[in-house]
C-alpha positions as CSV (number, residue, x, y, z in Angstrom):
1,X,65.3,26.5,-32.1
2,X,68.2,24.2,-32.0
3,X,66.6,21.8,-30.0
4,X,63.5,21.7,-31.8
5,X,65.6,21.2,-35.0
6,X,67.3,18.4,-33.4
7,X,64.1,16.9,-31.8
8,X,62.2,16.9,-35.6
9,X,65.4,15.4,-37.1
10,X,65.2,12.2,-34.4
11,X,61.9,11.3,-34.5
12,X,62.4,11.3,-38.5
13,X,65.2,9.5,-38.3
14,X,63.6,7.0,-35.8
15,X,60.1,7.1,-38.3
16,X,62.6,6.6,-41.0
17,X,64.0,3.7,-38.9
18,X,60.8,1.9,-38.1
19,X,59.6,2.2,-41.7
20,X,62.1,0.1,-43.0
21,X,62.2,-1.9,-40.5
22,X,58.6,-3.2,-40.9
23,X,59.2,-2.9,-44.9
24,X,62.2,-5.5,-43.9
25,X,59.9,-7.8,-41.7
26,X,57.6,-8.7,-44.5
27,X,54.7,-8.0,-42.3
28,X,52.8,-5.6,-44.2
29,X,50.9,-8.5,-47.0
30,X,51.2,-7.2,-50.7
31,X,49.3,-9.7,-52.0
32,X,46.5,-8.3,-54.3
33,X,43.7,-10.7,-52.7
34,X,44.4,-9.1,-49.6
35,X,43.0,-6.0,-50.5
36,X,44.1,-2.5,-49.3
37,X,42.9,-0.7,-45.6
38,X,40.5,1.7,-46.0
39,X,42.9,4.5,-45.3
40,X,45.3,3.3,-47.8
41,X,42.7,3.2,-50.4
42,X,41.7,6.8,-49.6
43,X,44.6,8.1,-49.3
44,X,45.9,6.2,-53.2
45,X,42.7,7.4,-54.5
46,X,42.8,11.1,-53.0
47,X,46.3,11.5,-54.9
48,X,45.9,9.7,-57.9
49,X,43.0,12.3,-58.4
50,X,44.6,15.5,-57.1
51,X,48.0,14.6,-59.1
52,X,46.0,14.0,-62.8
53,X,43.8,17.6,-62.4
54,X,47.5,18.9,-61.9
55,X,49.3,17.2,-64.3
56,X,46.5,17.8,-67.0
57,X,46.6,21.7,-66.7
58,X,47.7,23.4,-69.9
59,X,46.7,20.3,-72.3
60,X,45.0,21.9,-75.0
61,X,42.0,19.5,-76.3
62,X,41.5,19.5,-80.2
63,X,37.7,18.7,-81.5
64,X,36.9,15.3,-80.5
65,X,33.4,14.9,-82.9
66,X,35.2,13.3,-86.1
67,X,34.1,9.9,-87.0
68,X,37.2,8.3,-88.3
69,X,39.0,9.3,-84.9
70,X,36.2,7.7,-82.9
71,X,36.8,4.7,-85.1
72,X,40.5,4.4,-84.7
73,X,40.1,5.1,-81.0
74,X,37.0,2.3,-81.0
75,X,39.1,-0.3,-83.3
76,X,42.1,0.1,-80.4
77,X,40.2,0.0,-77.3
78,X,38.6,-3.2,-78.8
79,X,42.1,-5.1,-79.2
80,X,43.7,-3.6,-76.2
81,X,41.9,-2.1,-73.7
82,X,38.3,-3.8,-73.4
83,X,39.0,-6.9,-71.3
84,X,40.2,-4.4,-68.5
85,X,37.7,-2.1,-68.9
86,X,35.1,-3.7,-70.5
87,X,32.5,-2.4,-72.9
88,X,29.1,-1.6,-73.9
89,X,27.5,-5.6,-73.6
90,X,31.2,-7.0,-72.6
91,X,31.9,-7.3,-69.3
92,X,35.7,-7.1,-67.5
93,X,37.8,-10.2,-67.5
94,X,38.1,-12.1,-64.6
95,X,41.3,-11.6,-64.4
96,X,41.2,-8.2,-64.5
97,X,38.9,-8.2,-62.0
98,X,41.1,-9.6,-59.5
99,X,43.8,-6.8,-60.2
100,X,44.4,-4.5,-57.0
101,X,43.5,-2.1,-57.8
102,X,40.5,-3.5,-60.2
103,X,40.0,-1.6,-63.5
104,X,37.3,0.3,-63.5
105,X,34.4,-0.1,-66.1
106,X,34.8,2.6,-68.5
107,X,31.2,2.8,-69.7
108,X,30.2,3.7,-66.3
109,X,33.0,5.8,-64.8
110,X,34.3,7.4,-67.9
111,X,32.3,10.5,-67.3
112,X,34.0,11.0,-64.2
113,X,37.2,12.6,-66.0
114,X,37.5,15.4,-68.6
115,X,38.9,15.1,-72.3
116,X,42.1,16.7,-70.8
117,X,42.9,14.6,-67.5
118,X,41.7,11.3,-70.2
119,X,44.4,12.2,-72.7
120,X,47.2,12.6,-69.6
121,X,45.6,9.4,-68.3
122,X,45.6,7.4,-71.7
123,X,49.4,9.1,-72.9
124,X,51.0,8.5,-69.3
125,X,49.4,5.6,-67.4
126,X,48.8,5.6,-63.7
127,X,51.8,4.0,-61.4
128,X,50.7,1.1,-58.5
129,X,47.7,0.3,-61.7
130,X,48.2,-2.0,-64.5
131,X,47.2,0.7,-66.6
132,X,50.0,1.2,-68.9
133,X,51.8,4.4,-70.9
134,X,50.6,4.8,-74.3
135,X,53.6,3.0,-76.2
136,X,54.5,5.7,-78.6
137,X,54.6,8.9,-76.6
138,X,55.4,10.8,-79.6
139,X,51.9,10.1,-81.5
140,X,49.1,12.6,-79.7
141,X,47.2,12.0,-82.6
142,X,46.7,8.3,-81.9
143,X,45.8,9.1,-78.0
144,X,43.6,11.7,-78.8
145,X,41.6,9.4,-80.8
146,X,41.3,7.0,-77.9
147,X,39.4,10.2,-75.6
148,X,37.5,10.9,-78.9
149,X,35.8,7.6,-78.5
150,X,35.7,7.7,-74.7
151,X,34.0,10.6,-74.9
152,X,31.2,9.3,-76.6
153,X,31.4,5.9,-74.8
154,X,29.0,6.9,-71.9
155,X,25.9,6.6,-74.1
156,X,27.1,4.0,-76.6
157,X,24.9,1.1,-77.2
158,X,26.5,-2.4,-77.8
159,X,25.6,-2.1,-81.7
160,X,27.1,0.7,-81.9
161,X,30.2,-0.1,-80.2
162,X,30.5,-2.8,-82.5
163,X,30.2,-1.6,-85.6
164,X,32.7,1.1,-84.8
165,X,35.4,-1.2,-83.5
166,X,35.2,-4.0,-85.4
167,X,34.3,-2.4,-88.7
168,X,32.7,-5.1,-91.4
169,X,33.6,-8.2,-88.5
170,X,30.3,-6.2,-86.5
171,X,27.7,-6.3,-89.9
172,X,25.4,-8.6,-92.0
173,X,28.8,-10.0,-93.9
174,X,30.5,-11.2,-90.7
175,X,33.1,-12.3,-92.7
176,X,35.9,-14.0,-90.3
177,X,39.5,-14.6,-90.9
178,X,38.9,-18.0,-91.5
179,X,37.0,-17.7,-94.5
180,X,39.1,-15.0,-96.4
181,X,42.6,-16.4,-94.8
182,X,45.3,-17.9,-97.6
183,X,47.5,-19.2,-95.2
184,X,47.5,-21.1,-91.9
185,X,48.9,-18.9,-88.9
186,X,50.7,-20.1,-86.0
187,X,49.7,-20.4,-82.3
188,X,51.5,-17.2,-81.5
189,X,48.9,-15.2,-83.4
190,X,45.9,-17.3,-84.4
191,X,44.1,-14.0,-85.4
192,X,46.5,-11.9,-87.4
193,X,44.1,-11.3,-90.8
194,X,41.4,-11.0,-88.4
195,X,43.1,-7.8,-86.3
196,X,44.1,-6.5,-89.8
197,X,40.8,-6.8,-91.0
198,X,38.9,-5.3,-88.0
199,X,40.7,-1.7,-89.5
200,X,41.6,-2.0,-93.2
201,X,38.7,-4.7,-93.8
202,X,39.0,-7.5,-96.3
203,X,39.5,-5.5,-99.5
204,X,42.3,-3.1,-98.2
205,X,40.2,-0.2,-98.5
206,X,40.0,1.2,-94.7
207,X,36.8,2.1,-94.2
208,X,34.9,5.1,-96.3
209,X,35.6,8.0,-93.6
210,X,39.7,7.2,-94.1
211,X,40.1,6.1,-90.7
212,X,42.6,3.5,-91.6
213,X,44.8,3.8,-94.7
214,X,43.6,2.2,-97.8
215,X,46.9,-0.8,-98.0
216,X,45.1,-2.7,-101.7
217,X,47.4,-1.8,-104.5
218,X,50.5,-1.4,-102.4
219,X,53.7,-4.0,-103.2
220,X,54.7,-6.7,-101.2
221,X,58.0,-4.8,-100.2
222,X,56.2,-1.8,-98.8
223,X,53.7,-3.5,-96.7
224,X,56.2,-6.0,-95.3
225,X,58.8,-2.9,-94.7
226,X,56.3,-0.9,-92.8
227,X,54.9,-4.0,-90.4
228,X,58.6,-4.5,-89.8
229,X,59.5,-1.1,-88.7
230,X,56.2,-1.0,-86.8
231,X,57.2,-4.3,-84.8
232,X,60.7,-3.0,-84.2
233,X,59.0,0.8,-82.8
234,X,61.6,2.2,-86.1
235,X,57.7,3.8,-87.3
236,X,55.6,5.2,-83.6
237,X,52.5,3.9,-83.0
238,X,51.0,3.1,-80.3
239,X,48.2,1.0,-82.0
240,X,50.1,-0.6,-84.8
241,X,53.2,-2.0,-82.5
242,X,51.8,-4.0,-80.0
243,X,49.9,-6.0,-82.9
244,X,52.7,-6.2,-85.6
245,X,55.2,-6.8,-82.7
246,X,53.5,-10.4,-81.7
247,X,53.6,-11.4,-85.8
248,X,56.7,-14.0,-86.4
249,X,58.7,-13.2,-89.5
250,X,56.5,-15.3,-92.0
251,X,53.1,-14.0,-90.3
252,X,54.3,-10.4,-91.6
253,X,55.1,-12.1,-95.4
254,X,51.7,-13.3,-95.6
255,X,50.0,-10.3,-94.4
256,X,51.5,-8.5,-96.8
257,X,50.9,-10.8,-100.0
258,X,47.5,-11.1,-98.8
259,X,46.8,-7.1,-99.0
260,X,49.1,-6.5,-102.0
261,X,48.0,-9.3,-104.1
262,X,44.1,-7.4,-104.0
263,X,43.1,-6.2,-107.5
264,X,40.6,-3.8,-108.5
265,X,39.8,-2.8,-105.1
266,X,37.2,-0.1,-105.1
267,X,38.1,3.4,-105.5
268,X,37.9,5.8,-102.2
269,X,34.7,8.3,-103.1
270,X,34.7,11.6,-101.9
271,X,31.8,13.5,-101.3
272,X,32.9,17.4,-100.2
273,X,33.3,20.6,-101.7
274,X,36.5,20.6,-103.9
275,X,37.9,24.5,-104.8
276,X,40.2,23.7,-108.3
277,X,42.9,26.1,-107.2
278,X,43.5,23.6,-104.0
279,X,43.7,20.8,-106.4
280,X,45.9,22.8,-109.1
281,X,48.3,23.6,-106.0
282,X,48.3,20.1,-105.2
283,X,48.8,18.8,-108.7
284,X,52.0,21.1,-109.0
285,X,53.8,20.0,-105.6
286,X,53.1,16.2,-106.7
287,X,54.3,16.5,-110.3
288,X,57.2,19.5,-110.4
289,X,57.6,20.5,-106.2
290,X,58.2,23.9,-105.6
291,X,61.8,24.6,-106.0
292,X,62.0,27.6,-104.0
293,X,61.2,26.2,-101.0
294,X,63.1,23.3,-101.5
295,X,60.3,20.9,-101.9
296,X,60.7,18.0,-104.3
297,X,58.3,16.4,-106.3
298,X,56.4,13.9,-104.9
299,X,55.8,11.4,-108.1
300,X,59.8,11.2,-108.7
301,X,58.9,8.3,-105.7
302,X,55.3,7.6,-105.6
303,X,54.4,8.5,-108.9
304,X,51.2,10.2,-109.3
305,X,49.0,7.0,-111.1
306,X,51.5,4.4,-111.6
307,X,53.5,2.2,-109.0
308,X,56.4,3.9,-107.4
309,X,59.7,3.1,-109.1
310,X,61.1,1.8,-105.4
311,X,58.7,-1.2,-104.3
312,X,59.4,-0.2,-100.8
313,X,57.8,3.1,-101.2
314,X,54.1,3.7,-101.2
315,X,51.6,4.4,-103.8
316,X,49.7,7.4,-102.7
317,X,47.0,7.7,-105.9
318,X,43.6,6.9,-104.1
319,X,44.9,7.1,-100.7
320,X,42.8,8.9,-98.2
321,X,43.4,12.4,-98.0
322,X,43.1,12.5,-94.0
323,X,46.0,9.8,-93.7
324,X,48.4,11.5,-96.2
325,X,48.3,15.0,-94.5
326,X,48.5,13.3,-91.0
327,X,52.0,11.8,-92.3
328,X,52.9,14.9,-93.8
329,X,52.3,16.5,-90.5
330,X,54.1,14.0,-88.5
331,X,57.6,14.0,-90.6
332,X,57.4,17.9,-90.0
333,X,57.5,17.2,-86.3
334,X,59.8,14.8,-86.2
335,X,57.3,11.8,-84.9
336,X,57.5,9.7,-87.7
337,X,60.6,7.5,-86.6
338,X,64.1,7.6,-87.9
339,X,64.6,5.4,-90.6
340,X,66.7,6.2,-93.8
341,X,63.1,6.5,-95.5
342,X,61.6,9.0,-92.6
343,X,65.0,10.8,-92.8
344,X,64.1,11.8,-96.6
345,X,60.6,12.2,-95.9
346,X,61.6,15.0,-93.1
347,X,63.3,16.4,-95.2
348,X,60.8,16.8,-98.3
349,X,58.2,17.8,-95.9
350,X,59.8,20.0,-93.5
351,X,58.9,22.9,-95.7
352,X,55.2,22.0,-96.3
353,X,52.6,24.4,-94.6
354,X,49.2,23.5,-93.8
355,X,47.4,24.5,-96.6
356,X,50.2,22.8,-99.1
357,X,49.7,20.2,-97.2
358,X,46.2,19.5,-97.8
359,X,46.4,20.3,-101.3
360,X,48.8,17.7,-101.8
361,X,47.0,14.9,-99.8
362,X,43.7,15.8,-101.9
363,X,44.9,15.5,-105.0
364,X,46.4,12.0,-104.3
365,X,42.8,10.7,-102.9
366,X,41.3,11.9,-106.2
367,X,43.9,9.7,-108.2
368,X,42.8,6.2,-109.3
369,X,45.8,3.5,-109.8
370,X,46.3,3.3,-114.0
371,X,44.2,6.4,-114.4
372,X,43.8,10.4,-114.4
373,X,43.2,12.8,-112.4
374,X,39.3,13.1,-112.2
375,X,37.6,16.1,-114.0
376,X,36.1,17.9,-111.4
377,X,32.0,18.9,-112.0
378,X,31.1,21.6,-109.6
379,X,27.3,21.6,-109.3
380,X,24.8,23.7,-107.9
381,X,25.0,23.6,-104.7
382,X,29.4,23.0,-104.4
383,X,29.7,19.3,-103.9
384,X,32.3,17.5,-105.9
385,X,31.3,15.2,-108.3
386,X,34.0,13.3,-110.1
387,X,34.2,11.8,-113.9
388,X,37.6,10.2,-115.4
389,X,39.0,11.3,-118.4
């Protein structure tokens, strides 16, 4: 036994040897227009494979059919993964193409992979790829909407895939940046207002399904505080960082006087059934809190109609519901960032359940800037129909 011990040890010692040894030599040719041998690739590929199906086990996959997460996912894919992995009537970059190895095309090998194993793909990146980790690891939310719109990608037609990316940029107005820009931008970013208007279109009001938050109304201070914190990674996102992160200093003023000096942009409708105890519930954490549970009121900061006292806060009357719970929910688990603003925000939040939650972010989206709170007209058949007072 001994000598057998002694025999394995050699021979990896003298495997060992020779490995480095030819690593040392610079024999073995790394350039990517070399290509790899057929054994290598097999073998890369084999555990690549084997290691996402294990790595993937226990992820639990939310529902992937809502529209506004297919449109977020859509909108970031567009800016930051499509000339990799091209796109329904887009083809790969020719650059990409002579990565080693070469990025697949999605449309056609996207089906290859469940939601689970794309999450773990899309949150973690793949080592020896250029495919990178998502850049905020704390924001599931923002991956999961990436595999919400690969899911559907498969049988996406070109029209389609534009108009979910690229919003009003993809219809009959084709209104450019050019047209609707106030300022010239520098070479760094020739296509700022265009990127911001792909998501929160020209007006500031997102888009109806309250995929991207509604950013007309809010001051100067605000919008300029938030692109800052988003370029420095102070606020996660892994969509919202790489883009404010190439704007220069004066780039991120503009943006933000463009978008805060919007007026009467139009109001965000909603069309569902509304119960009046929800929006009662709401109405009493915005206005008094609930002092038992040591939640403040929200309007001592963000008002309920009129603008917030602090310029660098936000105004939440008429903001989508969907985007104010989603906040809510990510300064109670800590993924909001670690400001001196997110710091209080934890801590007003940290007490909110789910359904104060939505309560609170629904009574906001009903709120009109310099107005009431809507009347609420329940008719026949439980839609809510809205009249101000």
């Amino acid at each position: 036994m001994d000598r057998r011990l002694k025999t394995i040890a050699v021979l990896c010692l003298v495997i060992g040897t020779g490995g480095f040894l030819f690593a040392w030599s610079g024999l073995y040719n790394v350039a990517a227009s070399a290509g790899h041998w057929a054994i290598t690739r097999w073998f890369l590929t084999f555990g690549m494979e084997n290691s996402v199906e294990t790595q993937s086990v226990g992820v639990k996959v939310p529902p992937l059919d809502d529209l506004a997460m297919v449109q977020r996912g859509a909108s970031h894919y567009f800016g930051g993964c499509m000339s990799c992995h091209g796109a329904p009537g887009s083809s790969r970059s020719l650059i990409a193409l002579q990565m080693l190895p070469a990025p697949p095309y999605l449309p056609e090998k996207v089906e290859e992979w469940s939601p689970d194993e794309l999450f773990w793909i899309v949150k973690h990146g793949l080592k020896y790829t250029g495919m990178p980790a998502w850049a905020a690891q704390e924001r599931d939310d923002e991956v999961w909407s990436v595999v919400a719109f690969l899911a559907r990608l498969p049988e996406m037609s070109p029209e389609e895939y534009r108009g979910l990316a690229q919003g009003e940029q993809a219809g009959a107005r084709g209104t450019t940046a050019g047209q609707l820009q106030p300022f010239s931008l520098d070479a760094r970013s020739p296509d700022a207002l265009g990127q911001c208007i792909r998501c929160h279109g020209s007006d500031g009001t997102g888009r109806e399904t309250g995929a991207f938050p509604r950013l007309a109304g809010q001051s100067v201070e605000y919008l300029y505080s938030a692109l800052q914190d988003y370029a420095l990674g102070l606020r996660p996102s892994g969509i919202m960082q790489p883009i404010a992160a190439e704007l220069t200093d004066e780039e991120i003023r503009k943006l933000a006087a463009y978008y805060a000096g919007i007026e009467d942009a139009p109001s965000v409708g909603l069309r569902m059934r509304i119960d009046p105890d929800v929006l009662r519930r709401g109405e009493t954490i915005a206005t008094e809190g609930i002092s038992v549970h040591g939640i403040p009121a929200c309007a001592s900061c963000h008002g309920p109609t009129t603008a917030p006292r602090n310029p660098r806060y936000p105004l939440l009357a008429g903001q989508y519901a969907s985007y104010i719970a989603q906040q809510l929910r990510l300064w109670k688990q800590g993924a909001r960032g670690d400001t001196v603003s997110s710091r209080i925000m934890a801590a007003a939040a940290r007490n909110l359940d789910e359904e104060n939650i939505e309560a609170v972010s629904l009574y906001y989206a009903l709120l009109r800037q310099d107005q009431e709170l809507p009347d609420l007209q329940l008719n026949g058949d439980g839609a809510g129909g809205q009249s101000h007072k």
